[in-house]
C-alpha distance (Angstrom), angle and dihedral (degrees) to the residues before:
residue distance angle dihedral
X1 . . .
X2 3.76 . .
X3 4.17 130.0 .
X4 3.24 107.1 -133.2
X5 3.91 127.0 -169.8
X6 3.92 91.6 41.2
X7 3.78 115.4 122.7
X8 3.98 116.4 -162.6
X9 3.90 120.1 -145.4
X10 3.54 106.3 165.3
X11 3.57 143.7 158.4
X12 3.81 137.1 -116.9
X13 3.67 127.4 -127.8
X14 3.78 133.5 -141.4
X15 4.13 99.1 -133.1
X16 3.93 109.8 -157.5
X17 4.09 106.1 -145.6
X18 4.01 84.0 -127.6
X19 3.65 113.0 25.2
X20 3.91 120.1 -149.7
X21 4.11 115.9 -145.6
X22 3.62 83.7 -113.3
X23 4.03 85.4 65.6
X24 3.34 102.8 31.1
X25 3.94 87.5 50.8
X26 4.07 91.8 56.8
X27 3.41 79.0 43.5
X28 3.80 100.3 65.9
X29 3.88 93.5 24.2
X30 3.98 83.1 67.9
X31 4.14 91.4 48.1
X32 3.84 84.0 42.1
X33 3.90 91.4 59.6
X34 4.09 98.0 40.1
X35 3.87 99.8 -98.5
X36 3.35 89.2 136.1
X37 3.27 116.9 47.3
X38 4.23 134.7 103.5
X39 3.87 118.4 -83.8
X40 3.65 127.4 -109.3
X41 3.45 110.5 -10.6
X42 4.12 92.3 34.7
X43 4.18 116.4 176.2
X44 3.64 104.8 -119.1
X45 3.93 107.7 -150.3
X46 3.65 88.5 -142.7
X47 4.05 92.7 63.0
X48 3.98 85.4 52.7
X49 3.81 121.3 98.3
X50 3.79 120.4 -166.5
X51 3.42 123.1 -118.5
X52 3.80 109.2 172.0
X53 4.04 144.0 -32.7
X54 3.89 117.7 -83.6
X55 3.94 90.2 -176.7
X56 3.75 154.3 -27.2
X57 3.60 134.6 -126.2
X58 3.98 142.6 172.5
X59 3.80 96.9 -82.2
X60 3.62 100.9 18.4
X61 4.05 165.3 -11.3
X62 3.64 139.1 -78.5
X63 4.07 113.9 -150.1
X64 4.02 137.0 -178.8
X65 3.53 107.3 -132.6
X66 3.85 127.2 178.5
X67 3.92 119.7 -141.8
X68 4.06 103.7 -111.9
X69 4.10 89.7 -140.7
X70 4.20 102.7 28.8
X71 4.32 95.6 36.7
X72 3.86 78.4 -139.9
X73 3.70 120.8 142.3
X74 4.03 138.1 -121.6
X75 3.03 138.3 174.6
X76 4.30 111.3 -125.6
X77 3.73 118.9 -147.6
X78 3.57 114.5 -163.5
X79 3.63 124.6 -163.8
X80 4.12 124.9 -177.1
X81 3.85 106.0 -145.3
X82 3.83 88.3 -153.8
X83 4.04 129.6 68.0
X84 4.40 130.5 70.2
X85 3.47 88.7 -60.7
X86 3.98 99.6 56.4
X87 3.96 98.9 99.1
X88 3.95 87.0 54.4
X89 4.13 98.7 40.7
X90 3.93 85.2 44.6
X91 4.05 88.4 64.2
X92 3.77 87.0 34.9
X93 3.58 94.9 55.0
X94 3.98 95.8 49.2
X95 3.90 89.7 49.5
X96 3.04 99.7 50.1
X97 3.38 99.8 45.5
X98 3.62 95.5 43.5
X99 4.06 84.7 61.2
X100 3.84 92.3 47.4
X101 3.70 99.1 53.2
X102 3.88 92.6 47.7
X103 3.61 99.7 45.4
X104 3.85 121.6 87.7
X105 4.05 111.4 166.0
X106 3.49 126.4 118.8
X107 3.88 88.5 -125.1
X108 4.18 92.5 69.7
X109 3.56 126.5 72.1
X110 4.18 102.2 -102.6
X111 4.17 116.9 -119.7
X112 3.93 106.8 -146.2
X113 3.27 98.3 -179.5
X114 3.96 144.7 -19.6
X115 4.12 123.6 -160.7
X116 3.54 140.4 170.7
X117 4.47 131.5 -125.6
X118 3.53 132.8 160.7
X119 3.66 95.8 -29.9
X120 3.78 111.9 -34.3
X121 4.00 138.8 85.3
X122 3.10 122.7 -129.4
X123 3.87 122.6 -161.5
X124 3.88 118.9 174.0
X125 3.97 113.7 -145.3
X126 3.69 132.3 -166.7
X127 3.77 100.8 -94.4
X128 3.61 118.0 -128.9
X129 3.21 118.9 -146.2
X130 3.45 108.7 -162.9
X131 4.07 95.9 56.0
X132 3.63 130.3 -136.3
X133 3.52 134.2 -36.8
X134 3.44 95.1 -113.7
X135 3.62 87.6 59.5
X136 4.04 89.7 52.3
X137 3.89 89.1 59.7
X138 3.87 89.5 45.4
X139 3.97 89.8 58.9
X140 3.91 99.1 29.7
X141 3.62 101.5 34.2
X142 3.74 103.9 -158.5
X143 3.83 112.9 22.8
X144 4.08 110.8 -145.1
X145 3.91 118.3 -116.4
X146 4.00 97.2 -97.6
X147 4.02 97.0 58.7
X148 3.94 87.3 39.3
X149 3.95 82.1 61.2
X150 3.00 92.3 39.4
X151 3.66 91.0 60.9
X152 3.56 99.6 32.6
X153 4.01 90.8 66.9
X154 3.57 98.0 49.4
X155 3.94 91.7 56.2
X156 3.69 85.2 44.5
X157 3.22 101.8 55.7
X158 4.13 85.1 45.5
X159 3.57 93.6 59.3
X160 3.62 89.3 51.0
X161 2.92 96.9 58.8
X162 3.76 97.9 40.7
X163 3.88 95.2 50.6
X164 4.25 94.7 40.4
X165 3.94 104.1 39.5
X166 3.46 101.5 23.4
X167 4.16 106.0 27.3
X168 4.17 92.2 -130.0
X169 3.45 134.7 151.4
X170 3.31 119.7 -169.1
X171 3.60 110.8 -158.9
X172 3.61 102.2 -170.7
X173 3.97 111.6 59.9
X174 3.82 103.1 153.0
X175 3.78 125.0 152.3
X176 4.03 87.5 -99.8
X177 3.85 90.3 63.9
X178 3.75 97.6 46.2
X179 4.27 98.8 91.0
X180 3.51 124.0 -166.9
X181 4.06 144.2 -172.3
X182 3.08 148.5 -151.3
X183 3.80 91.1 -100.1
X184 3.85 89.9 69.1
X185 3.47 87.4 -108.3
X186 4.48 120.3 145.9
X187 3.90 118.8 -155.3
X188 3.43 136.0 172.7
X189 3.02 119.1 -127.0
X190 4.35 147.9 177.4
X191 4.20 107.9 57.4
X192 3.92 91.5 -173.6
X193 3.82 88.6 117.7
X194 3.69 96.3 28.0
X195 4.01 114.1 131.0
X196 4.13 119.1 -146.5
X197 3.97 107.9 -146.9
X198 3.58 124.1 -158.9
X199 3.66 91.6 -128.5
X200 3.68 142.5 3.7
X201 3.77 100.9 -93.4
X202 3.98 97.8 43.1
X203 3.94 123.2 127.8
X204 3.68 125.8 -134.3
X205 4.33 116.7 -163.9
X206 3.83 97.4 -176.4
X207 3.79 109.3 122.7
X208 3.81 110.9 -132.8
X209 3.53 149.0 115.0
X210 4.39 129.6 69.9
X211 4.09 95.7 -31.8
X212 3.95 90.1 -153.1
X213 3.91 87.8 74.2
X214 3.47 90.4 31.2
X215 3.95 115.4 125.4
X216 3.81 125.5 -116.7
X217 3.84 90.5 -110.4
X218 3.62 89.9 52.7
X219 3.55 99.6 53.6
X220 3.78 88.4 41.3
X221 3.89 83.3 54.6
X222 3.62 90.6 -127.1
X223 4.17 114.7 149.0
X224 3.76 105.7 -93.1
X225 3.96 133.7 -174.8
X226 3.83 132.2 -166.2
X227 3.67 104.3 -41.3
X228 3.91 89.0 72.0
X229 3.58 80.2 74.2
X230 3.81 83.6 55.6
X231 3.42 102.6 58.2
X232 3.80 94.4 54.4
X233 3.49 94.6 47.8
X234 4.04 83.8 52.6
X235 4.02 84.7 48.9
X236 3.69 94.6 51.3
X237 4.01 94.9 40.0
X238 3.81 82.2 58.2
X239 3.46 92.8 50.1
X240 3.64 101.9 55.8
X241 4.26 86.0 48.8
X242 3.66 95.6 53.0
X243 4.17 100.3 27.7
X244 3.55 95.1 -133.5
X245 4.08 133.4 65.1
X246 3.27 114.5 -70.6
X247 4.04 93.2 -121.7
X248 3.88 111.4 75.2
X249 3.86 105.8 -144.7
X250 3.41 117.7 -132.7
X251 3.77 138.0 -54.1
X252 3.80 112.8 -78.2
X253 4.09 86.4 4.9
X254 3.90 122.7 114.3
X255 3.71 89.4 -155.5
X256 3.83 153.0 -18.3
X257 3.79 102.5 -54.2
X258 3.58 91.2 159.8
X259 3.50 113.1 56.8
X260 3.97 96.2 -172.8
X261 3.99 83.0 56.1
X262 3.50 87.5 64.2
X263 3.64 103.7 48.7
X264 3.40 91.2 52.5
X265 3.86 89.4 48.4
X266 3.89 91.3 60.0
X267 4.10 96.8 42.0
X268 4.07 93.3 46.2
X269 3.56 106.4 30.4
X270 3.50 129.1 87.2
X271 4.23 103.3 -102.7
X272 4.02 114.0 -85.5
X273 4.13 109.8 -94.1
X274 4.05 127.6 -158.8
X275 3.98 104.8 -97.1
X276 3.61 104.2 -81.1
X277 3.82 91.5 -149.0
X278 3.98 92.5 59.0
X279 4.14 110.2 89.2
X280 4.17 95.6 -165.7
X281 3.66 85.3 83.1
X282 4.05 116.5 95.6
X283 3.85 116.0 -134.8
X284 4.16 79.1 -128.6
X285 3.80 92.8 53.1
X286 4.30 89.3 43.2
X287 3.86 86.1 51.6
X288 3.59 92.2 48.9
X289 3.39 89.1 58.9
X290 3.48 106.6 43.4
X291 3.81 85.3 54.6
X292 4.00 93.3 59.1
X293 3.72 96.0 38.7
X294 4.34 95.8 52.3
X295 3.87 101.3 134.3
X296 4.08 86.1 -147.0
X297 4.18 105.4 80.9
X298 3.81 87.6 -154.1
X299 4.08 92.2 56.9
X300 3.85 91.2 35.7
X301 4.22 102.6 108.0
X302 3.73 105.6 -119.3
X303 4.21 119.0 -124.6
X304 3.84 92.8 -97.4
X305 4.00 92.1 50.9
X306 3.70 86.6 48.0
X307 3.86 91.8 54.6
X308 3.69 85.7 61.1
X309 3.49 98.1 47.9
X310 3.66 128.1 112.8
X311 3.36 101.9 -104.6
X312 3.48 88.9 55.8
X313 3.47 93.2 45.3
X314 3.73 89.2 55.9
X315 3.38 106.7 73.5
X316 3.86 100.2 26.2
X317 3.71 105.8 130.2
X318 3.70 99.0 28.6
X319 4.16 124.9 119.6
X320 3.90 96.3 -113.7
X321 3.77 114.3 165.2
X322 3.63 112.7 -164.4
X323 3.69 91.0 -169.7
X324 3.80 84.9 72.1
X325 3.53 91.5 80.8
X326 3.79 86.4 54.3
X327 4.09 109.1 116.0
């Protein structure tokens, strides 16, 4: 479901890794008075009415709303500025915003507009109204080879152009954070743990972000770059082929109860491999994965190589709707 007729003219921010109240006060003071906010055509939160919740989180709410005027919908994330978790959703808040209002690609969830009242931020999102990937694998259980490249290429092609135009890592790419529509389109979505480099080839060694789809060199709390991003990508491809997450927990367990267990699953064990004894998988689509999922950054393909990959390569030119796996 795409907006059309909305032009975006927005302005970065400079994100301190710590902000003071000082900061974070100019900060909302400039949301407070419209700085920040899409061009002609701007979503006013006041002409949205809520229709229902899309999700929860620690510090906040996601809602569809429908412009009163338009009928369009957004999506309506809510965040409450007081609470234990303020000191982290303040630093959250400034990332991810200073992502959203920099980023202009078809393969990113679009920001519209973000504000400021009694408290709370408000930043309205292009709703998508197909959900999340993770909820595609909930409905579909395992997802055949040609929508999985389907997929795969769109988030590629996102984290191209998040790492080479706009110097971004993501850090958290998870099935739950992959949104789709019912246009068949894939974006990535959620930049509260996203990291701005100063250049291409910089290294980050903070240690944050969803640790299930973490890499090995993250967990290890080694510095990283952008092909942590590959390695959950790889995890969550793998998860949509085989319906489940690609670690098994434990003998006799129905899950990961201990989430310490786990880490130390994903930094010491070998990497997590498509049953060998199932034949629906493609040697292409096993390769794939085996390049996403190589414990060693430096032998890890990076997103563009994986564009030009077979299994990429495969199904290039082929009428594959995502949306059909819309329910």
């Amino acid at each position: 479901m795409r907006n059309k007729g909305i032009q975006l003219s927005l302005s970065p921010l400079t994100v301190p890794a710590d902000p003071s109240d000082a900061q974070f006060s100019t900060f909302i003071s400039s949301l407070q008075g419209g700085t920040y906010k899409a061009g002609r055509g701007a979503v006013s939160v006041h002409d949205l009415e809520s229709l229902s919740i899309l999700g929860r989180g620690n510090s906040g709410v996601v809602r569809k709303v429908r412009h009163r005027r338009s009928g369009d919908f957004y999506a309506l994330k809510l965040i409450q500025l007081s609470g234990p978790h303020e000191q982290s959703a303040r630093t959250q808040i400034m990332r991810e915003l200073d992502i959203l209002l920099t980023v202009d690609s078809p393969l990113v969830v679009r920001c519209f507009n973000a504000s400021c009242s009694d408290g709370v931020i408000s930043i309205v999102l292009e709703y998508m109204d197909g959900g999340t990937l993770a909820d595609l694998i909930k409905s579909n259980g395992r997802i055949s080879e040609p929508y999985i490249a389907a997929i795969a290429k769109q988030v590629l092609q996102g984290l191209v152009y998040l790492n080479k135009e706009r110097h971004v890592i993501h850090r958290d790419i998870k099935p739950s954070n992959l949104l789709v529509n019912t246009d068949g389109d894939v974006k990535i979505a959620d930049f509260g743990v996203s990291a701005v480099l100063a250049n291409s080839v910089a290294m980050c060694d903070s240690f944050v972000g969803t640790q299930t789809y973490m890499s090995p060199e993250r967990i290890m709390g080694e510095r990283y770059g952008y092909k942590c991003d590959v390695w959950s990508v790889g995890l969550s491809l793998m998860e949509c082929a085989i319906g489940r997450f690609p670690y098994p927990p434990p003998p006799g367990e129905s899950g990961w109860n201990n989430f310490f267990d786990l880490l130390q699953t994903v930094a010491r064990e070998p990497p997590p491999s498509l049953p060998a004894s199932d034949p629906s998988f493609s040697p292409e689509f096993r390769s794939f994965i085996n390049c996403c999922l190589r414990k060693n950054p430096r032998q890890r393909a990076s997103s563009p190589e994986l564009l030009n990959h077979p299994f990429i390569r495969k199904y290039e030119g082929r009428s594959i709707d995502i949306a059909d796996l819309i329910h």
